[in-house]
N, C-alpha and C positions, 0 to 999 in steps of 0.2 A: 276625645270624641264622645257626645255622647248617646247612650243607649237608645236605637230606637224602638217606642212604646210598645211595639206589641212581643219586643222581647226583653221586656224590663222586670227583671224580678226582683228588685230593688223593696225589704219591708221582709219577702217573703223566706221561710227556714225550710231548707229541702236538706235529708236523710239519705245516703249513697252508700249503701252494702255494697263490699269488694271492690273498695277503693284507693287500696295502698297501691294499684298497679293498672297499667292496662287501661283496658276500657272504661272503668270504675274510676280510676283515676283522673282519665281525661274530662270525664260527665262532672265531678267534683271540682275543678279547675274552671271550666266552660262557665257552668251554673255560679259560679264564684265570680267570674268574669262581666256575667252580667247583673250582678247586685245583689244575688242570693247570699244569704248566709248560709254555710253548709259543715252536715256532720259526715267526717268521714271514717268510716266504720269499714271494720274486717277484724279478722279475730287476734289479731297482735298490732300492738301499739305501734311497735316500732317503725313499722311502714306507714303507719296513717299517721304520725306523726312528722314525718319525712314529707307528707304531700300537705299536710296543713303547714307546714311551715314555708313550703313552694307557693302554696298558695296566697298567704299573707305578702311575702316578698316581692311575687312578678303576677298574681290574678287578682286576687279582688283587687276593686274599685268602690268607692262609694258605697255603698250599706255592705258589701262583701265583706266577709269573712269565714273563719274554718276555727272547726275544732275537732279534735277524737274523742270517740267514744266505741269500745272495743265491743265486738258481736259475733257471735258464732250462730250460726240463723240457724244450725241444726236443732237447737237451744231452745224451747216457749218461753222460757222463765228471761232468756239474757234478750231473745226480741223484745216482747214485754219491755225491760228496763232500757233497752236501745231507745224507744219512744217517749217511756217514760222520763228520763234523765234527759233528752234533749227537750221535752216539754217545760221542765226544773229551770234548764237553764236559759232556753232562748222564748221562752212560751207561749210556742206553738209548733204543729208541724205543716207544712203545705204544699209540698213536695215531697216521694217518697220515691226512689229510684231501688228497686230492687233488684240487683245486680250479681249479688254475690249466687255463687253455684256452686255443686262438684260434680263431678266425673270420673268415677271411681272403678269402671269396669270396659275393659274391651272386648268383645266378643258379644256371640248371638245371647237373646236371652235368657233360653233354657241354661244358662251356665253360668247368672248372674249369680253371686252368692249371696245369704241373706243379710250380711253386713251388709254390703254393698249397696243393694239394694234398699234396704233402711235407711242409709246417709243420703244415697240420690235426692227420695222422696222428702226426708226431711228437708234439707234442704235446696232444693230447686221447687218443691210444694208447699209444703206446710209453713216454710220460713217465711214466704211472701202471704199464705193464707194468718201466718200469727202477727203477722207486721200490720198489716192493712188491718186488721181486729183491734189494733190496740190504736195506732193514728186514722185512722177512717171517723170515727166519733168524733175526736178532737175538729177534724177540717169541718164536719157536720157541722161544729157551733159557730163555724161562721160561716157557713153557706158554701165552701169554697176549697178546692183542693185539685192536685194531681196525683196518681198513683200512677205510674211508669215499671212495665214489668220488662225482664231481659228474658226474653226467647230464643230461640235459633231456626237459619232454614232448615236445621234438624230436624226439627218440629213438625218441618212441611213436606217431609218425606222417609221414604224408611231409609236406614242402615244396617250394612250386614256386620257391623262392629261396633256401633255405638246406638243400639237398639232402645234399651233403656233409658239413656240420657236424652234420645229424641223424643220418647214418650212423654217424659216429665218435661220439655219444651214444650209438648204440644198441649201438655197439660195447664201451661201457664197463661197461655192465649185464651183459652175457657174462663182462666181466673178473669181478666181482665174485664172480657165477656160479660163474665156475672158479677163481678164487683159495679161495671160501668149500670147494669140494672137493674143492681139492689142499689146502690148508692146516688144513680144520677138525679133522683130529686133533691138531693142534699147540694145539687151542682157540685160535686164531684166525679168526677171523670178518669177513667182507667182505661188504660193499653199499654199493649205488647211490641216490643221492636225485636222484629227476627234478623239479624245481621249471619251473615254468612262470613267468608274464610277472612280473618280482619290481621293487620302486624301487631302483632302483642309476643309474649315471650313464651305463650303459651303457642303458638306458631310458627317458632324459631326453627322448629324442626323440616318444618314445609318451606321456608320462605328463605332459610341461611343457604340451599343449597340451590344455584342459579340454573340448575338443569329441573331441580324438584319447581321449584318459582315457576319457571316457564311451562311445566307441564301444567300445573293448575291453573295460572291464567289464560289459559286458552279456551277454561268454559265460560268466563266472562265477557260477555259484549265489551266491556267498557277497558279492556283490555291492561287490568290491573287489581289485585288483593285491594280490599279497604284499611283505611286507615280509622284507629281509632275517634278520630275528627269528623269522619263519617257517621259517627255512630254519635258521640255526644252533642252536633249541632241539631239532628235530630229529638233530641232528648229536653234541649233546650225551647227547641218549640212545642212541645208537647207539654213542658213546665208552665209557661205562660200564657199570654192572652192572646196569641198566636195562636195557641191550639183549644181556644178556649169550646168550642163546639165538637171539639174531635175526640167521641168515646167508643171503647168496646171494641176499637181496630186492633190489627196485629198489621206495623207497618215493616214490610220488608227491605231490606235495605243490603243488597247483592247484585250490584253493579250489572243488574240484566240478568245475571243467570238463571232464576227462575224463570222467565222469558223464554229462555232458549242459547243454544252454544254462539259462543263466540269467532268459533271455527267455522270457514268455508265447506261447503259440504261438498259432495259430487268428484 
């Protein structure tokens, strides 16, 4: 079957931080599915090598393909050569999903400690502000690009335990922000996808136990956690010509709960 045009990324080389798994994963599959060539990046080979090879087997099609290139975005120097090396080898970048995060602290913030809180920032800030520094140029030389930032509804409201990592969420919506207007006369185009509670294995803990499952989807209208597929068909239209006018958003993607509960009231 083939692709239709306004989500053909067929030609184009998109960049996927924290992609050996999860969410990261699925967006590096999707994008590969629909024509893109894609680097899958996270800081050990061994898993980005496990989804490039999935990839090549059951997702690309026609211009698709994958390859690793290893990245530790808390890193300036290894962002930097994440760009660089896939410019080397596939040369260009036009797609840049940045994905990869940490979360390294529970509790309020007066308790964050200063490790902790320097890994946050490096990476969930600076990793996406060194990335875009080094492929933003490159899409400039031909008029043409997407930067895709990974958010959270964290971002869109406080916590009393994950204070810090919602900050630097909320922090990343500004990026997009100012990347979409510093960068939009070069027609390139940046946002942010805030996804709420999604099945990954980083939610195993929420979602394996069918009393803890049911207690959280009851804040959802739509009467169900998202699935990874939720989050990268998204992503996929924001790559392409689909999203070719849509800059500087931060699109939410929680099944209504920002909306309002999914529970009857009264």
């Amino acid at each position: 079957m083939p692709i239709p045009p306004l989500f053909d990324l067929s030609g184009k080389v998109a960049v996927v931080t924290g992609a050996s798994r999860g969410i990261g994963q699925s967006i590096a599959q999707q994008l590969a599915n629909h024509g893109a060539k894609v680097v899958v990046s996270s800081r050990k080979a061994e898993g980005c090598d496990a989804v490039v090879a999935d990839i090549k087997d059951n997702w690309a099609q026609g211009a698709g393909d994958a390859m690793t290139i290893t990245c530790n975005v808390s890193d300036r120097d290894e962002c930097y050569a994440l760009i660089d090396q896939t410019i080397a080898a596939w040369g260009r970048v036009d797609i840049l999903v940045c994905n990869a995060a940490a979360s390294t602290h529970k509790g309020p913030i007066k308790d964050v400690p200063d490790w902790s809180f320097s890994k946050m920032i490096d990476a969930n800030i600076r990793g996406a502000l060194w990335l875009t520094d080094r492929a933003c140029p490159d899409m400039a030389s031909r008029k043409d690009g997407s930067v895709i930032i990974m958010g959270s509804t964290g971002g869109q409201r406080g916590s009393p335990d994950m204070g810090l990592y919602a900050i630097t969420k909320a922090a990343d919506m500004q990026i997009a922000r100012n990347l979409a207007v510093e960068w939009g006369p070069q027609n390139i185009r940046a946002n942010c996808i805030a996804p709420s509670l999604v099945t990954t294995d980083m939610a195993d803990v929420l979602t394996s136990d069918p009393k803890r499952q049911e207690m959280m989807e009851w804040v959802y209208p739509m009467q169900r956690i998202g699935t990874v597929e939720d989050v990268s068909g998204v992503v996929v239209t924001l790559a392409g010509p689909a999203g070719a006018w849509m800059s500087g958003q931060t699109i939410t993607i929680d099944g209504g709960m920002m909306a309002g509960s999914g529970r009857e009231e009264g």
